[in-house]
PyMOL Python script that loads the backbone (N, CA, C, O; Angstrom):
from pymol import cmd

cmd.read_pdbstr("""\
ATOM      1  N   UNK A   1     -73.296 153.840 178.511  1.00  0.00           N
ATOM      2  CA  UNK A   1     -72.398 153.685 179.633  1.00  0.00           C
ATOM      3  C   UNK A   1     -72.595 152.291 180.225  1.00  0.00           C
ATOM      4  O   UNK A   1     -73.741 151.958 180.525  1.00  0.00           O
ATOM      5  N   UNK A   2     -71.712 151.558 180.393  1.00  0.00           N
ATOM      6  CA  UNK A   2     -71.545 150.238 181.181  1.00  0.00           C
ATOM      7  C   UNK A   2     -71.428 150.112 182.752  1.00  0.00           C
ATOM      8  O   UNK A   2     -70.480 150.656 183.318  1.00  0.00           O
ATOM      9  N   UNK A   3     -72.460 149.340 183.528  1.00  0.00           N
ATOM     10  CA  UNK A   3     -72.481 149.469 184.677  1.00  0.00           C
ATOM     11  C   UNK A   3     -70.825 148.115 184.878  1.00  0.00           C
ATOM     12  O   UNK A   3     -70.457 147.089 184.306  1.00  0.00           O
ATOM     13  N   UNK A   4     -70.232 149.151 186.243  1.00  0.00           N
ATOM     14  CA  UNK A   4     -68.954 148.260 186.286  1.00  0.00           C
ATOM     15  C   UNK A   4     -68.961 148.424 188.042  1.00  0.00           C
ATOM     16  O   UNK A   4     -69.436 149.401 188.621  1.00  0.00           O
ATOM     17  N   UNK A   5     -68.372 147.325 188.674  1.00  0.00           N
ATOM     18  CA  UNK A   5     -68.411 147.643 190.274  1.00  0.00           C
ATOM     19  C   UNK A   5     -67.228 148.499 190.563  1.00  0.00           C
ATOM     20  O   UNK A   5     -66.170 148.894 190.073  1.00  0.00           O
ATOM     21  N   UNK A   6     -67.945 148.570 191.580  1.00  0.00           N
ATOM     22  CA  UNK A   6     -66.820 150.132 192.272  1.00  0.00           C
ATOM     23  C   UNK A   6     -66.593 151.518 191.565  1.00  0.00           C
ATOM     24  O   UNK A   6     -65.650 152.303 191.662  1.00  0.00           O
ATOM     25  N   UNK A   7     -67.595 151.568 190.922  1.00  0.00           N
ATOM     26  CA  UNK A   7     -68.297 152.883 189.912  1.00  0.00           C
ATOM     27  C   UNK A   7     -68.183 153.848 190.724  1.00  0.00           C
ATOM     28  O   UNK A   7     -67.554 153.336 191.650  1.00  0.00           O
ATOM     29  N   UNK A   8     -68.443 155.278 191.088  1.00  0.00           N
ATOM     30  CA  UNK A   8     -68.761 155.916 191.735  1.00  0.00           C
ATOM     31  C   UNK A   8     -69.766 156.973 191.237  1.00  0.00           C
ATOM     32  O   UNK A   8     -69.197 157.519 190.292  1.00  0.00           O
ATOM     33  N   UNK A   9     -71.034 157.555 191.415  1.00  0.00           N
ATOM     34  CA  UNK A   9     -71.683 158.596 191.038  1.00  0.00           C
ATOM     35  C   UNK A   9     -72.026 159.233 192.036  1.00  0.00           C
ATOM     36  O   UNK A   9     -72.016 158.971 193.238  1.00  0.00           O
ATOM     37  N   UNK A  10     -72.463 160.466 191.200  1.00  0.00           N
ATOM     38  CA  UNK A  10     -72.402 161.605 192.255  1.00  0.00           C
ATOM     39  C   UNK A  10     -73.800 162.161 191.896  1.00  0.00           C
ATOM     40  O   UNK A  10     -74.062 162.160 190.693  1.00  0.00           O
ATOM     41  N   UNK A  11     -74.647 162.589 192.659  1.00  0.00           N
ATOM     42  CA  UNK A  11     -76.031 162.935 192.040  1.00  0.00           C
ATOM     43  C   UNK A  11     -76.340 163.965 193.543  1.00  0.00           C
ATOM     44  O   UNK A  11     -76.494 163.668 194.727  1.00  0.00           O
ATOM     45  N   UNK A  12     -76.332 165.332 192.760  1.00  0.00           N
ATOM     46  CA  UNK A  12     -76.704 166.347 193.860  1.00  0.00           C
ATOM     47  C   UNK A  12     -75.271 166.467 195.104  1.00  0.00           C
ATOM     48  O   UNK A  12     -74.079 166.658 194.864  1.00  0.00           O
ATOM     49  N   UNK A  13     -75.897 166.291 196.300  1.00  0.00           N
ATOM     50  CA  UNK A  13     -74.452 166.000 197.324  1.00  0.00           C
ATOM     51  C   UNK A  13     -74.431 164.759 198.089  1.00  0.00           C
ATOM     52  O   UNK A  13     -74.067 164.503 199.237  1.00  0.00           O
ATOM     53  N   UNK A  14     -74.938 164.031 197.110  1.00  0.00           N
ATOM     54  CA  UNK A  14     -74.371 161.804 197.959  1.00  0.00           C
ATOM     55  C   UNK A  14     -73.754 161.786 196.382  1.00  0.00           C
ATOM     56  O   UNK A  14     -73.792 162.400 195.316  1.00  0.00           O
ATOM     57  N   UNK A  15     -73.191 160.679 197.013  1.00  0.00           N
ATOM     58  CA  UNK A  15     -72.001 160.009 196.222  1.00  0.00           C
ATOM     59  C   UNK A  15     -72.775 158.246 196.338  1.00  0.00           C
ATOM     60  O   UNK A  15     -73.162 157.757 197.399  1.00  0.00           O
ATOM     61  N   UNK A  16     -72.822 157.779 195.420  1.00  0.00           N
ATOM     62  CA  UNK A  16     -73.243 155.960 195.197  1.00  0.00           C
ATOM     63  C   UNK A  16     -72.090 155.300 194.656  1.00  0.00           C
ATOM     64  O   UNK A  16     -71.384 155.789 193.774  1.00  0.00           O
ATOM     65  N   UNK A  17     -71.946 154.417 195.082  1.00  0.00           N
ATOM     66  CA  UNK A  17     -70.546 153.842 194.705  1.00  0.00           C
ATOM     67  C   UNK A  17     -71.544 151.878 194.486  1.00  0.00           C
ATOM     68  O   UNK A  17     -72.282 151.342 195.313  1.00  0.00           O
ATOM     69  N   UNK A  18     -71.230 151.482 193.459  1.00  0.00           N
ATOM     70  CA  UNK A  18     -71.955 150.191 193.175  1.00  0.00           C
ATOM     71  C   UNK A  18     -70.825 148.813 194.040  1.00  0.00           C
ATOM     72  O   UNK A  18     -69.614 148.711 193.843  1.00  0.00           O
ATOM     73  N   UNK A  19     -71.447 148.139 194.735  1.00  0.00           N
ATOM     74  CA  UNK A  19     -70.473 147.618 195.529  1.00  0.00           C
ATOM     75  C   UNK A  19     -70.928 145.754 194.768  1.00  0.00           C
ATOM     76  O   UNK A  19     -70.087 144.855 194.784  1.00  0.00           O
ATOM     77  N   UNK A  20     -72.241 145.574 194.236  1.00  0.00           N
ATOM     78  CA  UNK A  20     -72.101 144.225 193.414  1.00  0.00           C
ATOM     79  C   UNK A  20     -73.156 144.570 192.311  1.00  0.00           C
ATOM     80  O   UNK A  20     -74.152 145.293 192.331  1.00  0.00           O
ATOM     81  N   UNK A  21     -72.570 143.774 191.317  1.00  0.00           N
ATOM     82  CA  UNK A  21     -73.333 143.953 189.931  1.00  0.00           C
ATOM     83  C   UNK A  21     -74.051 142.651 189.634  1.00  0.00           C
ATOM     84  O   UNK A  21     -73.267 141.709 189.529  1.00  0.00           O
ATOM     85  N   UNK A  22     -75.102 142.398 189.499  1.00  0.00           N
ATOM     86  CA  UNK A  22     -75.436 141.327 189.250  1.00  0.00           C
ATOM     87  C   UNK A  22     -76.495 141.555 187.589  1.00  0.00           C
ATOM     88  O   UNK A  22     -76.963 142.578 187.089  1.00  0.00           O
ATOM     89  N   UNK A  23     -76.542 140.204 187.173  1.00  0.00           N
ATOM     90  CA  UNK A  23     -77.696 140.196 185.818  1.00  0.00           C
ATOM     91  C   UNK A  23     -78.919 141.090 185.984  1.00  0.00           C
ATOM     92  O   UNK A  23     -79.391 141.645 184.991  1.00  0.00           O
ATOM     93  N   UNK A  24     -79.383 141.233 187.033  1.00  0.00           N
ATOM     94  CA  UNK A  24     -80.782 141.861 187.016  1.00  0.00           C
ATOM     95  C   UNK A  24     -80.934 142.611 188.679  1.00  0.00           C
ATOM     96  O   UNK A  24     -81.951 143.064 189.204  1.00  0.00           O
ATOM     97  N   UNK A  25     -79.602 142.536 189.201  1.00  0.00           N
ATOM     98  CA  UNK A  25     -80.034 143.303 190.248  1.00  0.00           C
ATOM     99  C   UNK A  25     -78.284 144.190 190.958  1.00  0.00           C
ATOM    100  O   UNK A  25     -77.164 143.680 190.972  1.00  0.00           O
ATOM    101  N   UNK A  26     -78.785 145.883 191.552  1.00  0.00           N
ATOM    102  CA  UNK A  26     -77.459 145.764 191.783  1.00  0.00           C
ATOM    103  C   UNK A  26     -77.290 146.301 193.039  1.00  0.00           C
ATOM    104  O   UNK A  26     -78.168 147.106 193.349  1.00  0.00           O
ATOM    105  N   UNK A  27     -76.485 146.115 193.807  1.00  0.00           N
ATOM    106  CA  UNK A  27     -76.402 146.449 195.307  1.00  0.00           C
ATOM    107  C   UNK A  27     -75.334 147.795 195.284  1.00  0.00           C
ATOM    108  O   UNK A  27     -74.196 147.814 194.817  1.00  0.00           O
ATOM    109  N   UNK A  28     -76.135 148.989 195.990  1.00  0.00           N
ATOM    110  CA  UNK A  28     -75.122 149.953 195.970  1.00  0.00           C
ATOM    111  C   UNK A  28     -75.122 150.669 197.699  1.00  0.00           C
ATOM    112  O   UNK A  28     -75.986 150.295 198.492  1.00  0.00           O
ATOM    113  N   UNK A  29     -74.304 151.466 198.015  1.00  0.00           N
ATOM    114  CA  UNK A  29     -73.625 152.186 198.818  1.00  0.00           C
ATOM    115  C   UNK A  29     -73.874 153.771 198.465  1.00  0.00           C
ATOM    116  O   UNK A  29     -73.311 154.401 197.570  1.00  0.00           O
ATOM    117  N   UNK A  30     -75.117 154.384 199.636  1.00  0.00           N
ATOM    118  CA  UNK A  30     -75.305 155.687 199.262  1.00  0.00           C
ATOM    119  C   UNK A  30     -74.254 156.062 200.962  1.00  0.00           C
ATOM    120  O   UNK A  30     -74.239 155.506 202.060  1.00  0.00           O
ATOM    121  N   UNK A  31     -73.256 157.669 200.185  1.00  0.00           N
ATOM    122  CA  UNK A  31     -72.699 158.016 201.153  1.00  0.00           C
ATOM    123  C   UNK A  31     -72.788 159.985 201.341  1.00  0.00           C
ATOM    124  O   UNK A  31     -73.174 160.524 200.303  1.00  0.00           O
ATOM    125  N   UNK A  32     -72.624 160.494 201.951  1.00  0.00           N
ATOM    126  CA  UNK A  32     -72.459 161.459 201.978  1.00  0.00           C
ATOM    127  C   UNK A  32     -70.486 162.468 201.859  1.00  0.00           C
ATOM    128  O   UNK A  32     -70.095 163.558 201.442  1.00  0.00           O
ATOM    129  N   UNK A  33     -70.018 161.573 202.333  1.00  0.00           N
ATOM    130  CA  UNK A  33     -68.225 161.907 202.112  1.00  0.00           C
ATOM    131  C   UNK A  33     -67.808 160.818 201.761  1.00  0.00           C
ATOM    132  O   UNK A  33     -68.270 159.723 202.083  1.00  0.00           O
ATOM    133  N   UNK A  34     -66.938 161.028 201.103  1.00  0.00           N
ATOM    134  CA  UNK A  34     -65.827 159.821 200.026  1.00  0.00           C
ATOM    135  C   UNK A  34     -65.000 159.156 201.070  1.00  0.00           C
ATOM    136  O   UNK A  34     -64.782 157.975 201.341  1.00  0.00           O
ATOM    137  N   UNK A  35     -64.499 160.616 201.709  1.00  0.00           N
ATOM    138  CA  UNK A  35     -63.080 160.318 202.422  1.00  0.00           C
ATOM    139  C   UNK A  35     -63.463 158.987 204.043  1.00  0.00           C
ATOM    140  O   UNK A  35     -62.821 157.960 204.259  1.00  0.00           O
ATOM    141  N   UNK A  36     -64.377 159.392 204.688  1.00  0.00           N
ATOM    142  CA  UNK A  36     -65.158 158.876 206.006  1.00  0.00           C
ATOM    143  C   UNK A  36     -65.466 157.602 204.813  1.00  0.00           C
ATOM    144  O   UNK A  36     -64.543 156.788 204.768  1.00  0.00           O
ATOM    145  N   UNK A  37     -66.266 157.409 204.149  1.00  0.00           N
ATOM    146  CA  UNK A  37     -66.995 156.111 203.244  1.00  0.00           C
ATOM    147  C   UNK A  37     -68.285 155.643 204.632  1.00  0.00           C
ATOM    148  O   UNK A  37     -68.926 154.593 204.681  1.00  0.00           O
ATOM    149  N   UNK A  38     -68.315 156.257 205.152  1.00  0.00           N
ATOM    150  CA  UNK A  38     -69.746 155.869 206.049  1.00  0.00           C
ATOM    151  C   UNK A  38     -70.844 156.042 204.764  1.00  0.00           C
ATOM    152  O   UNK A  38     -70.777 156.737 203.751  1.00  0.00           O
ATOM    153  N   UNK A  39     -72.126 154.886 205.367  1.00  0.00           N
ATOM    154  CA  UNK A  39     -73.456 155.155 204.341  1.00  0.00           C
ATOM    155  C   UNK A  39     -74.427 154.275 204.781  1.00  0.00           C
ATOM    156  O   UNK A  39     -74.518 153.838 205.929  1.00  0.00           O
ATOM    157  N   UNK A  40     -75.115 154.037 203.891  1.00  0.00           N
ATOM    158  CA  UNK A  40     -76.441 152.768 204.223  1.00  0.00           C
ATOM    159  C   UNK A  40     -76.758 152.036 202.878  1.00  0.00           C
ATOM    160  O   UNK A  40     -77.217 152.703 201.950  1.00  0.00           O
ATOM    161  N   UNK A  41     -76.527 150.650 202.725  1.00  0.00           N
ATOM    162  CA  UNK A  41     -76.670 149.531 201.965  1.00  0.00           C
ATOM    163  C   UNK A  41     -77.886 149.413 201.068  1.00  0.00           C
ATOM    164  O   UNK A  41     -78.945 149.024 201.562  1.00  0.00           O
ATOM    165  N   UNK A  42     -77.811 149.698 199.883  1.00  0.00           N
ATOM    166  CA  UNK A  42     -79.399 149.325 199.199  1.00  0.00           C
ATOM    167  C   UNK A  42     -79.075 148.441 197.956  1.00  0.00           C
ATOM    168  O   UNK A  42     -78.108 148.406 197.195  1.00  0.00           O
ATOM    169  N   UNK A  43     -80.369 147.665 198.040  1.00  0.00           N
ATOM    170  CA  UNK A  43     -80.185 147.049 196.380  1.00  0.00           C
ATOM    171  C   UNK A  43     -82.051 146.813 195.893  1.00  0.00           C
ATOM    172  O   UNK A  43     -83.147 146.497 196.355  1.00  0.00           O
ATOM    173  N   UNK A  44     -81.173 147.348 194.330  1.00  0.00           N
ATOM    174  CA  UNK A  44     -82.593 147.860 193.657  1.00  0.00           C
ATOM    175  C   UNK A  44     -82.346 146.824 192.401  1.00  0.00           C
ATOM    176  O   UNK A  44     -81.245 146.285 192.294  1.00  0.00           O
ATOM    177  N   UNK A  45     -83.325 146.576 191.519  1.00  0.00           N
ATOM    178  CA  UNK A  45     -83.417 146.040 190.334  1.00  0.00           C
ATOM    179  C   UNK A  45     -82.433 147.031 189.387  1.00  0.00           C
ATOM    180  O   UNK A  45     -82.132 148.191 189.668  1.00  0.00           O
ATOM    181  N   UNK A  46     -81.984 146.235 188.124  1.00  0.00           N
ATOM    182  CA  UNK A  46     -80.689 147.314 187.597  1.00  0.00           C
ATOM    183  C   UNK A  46     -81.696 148.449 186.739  1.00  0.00           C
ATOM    184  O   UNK A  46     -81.352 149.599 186.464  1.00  0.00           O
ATOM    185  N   UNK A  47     -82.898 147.876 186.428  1.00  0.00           N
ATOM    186  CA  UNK A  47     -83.736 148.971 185.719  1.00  0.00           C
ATOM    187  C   UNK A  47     -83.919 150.200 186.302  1.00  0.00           C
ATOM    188  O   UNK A  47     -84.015 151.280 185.719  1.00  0.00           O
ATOM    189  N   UNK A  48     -83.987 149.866 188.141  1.00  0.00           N
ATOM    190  CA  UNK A  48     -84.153 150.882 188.586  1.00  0.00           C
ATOM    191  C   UNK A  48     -83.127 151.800 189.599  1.00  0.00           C
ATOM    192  O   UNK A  48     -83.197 152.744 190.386  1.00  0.00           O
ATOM    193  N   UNK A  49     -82.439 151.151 189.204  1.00  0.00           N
ATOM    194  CA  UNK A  49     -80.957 151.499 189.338  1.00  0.00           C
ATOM    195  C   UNK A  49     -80.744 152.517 188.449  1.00  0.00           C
ATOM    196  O   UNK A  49     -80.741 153.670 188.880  1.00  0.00           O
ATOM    197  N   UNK A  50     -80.588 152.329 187.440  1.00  0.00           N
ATOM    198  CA  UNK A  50     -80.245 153.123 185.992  1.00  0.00           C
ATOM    199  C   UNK A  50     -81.501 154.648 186.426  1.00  0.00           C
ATOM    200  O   UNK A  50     -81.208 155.843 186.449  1.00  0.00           O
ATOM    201  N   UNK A  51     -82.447 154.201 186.626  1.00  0.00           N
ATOM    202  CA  UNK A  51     -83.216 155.216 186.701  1.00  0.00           C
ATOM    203  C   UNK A  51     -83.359 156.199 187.850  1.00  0.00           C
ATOM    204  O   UNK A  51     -84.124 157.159 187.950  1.00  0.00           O
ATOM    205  N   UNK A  52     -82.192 155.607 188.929  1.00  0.00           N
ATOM    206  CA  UNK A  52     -81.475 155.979 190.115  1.00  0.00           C
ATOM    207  C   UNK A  52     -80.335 157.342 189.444  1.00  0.00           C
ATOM    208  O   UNK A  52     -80.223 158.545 189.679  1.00  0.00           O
ATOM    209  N   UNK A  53     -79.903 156.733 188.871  1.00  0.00           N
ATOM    210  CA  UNK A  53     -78.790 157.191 188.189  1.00  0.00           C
ATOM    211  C   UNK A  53     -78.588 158.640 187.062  1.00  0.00           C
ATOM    212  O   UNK A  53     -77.784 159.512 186.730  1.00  0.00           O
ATOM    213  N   UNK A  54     -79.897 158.143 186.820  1.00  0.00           N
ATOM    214  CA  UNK A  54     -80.064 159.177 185.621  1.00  0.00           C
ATOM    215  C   UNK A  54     -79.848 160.981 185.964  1.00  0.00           C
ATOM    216  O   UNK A  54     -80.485 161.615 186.805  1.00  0.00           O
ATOM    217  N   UNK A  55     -78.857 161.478 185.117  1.00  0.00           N
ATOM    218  CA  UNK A  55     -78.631 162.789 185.424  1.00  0.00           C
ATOM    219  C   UNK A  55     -77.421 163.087 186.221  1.00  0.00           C
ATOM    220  O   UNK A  55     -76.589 163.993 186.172  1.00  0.00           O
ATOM    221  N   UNK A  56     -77.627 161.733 187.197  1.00  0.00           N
ATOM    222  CA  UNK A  56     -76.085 161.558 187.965  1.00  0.00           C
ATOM    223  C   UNK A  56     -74.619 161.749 186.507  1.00  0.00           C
ATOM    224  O   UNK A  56     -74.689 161.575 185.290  1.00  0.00           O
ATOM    225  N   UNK A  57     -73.084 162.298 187.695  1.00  0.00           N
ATOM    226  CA  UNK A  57     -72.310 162.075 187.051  1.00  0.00           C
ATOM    227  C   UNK A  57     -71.009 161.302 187.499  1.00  0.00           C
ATOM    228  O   UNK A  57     -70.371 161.412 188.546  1.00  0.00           O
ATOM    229  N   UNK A  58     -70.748 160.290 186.136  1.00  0.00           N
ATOM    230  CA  UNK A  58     -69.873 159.439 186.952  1.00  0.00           C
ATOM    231  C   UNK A  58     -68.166 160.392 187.237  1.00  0.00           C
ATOM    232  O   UNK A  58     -67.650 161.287 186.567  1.00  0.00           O
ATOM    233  N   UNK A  59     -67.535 159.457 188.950  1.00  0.00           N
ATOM    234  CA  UNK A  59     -66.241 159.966 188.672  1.00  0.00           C
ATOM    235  C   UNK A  59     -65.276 159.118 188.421  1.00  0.00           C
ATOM    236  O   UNK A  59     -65.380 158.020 188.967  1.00  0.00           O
ATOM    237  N   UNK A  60     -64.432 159.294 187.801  1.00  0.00           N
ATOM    238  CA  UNK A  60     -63.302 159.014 187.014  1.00  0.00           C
ATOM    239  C   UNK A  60     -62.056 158.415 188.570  1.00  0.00           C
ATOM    240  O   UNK A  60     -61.687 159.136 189.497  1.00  0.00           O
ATOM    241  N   UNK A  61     -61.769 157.246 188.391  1.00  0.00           N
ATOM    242  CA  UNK A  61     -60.926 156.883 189.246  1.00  0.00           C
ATOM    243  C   UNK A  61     -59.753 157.370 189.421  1.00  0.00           C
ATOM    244  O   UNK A  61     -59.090 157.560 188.401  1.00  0.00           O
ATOM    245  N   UNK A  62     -59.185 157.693 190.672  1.00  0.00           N
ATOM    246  CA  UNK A  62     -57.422 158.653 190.653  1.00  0.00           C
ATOM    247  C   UNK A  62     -56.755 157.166 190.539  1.00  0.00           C
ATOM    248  O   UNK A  62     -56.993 156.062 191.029  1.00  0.00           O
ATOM    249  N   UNK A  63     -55.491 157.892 189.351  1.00  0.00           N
ATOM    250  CA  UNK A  63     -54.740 156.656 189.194  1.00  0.00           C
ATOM    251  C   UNK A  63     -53.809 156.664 190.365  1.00  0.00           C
ATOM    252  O   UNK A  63     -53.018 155.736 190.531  1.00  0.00           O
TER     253      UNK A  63
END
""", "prot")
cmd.dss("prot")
cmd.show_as("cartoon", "prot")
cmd.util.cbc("prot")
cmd.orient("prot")
């Protein structure tokens, strides 16, 4: 799977939405509702990002 911005995953009941992708580091957006988009700002190394991620499932953008 390819990390791409404005991703959204869902892991348990928060939602992470990747807001910048960088070479080795990525800044994401943990939220609790989609619709509100309220949350709190984090950025982790992408290694541990991925390992953020793991088990999470991505959602599919509405066209």
């Amino acid at each position: 799977m390819k990390l791409q911005q404005n991703q959204v995953w869902k892991k348990g009941a928060e939602f992470i939405r990747i807001t910048r992708l960088e070479r080795w580091e990525v800044a994401y957006k943990t939220m609790a509702d989609l619709t509100t988009k309220e949350g709190e700002h984090h950025v982790l190394p992408k290694k541990e990002f991925c390992r953020l991620i793991k088990g999470a499932r991505l959602l599919e953008p509405e066209p």
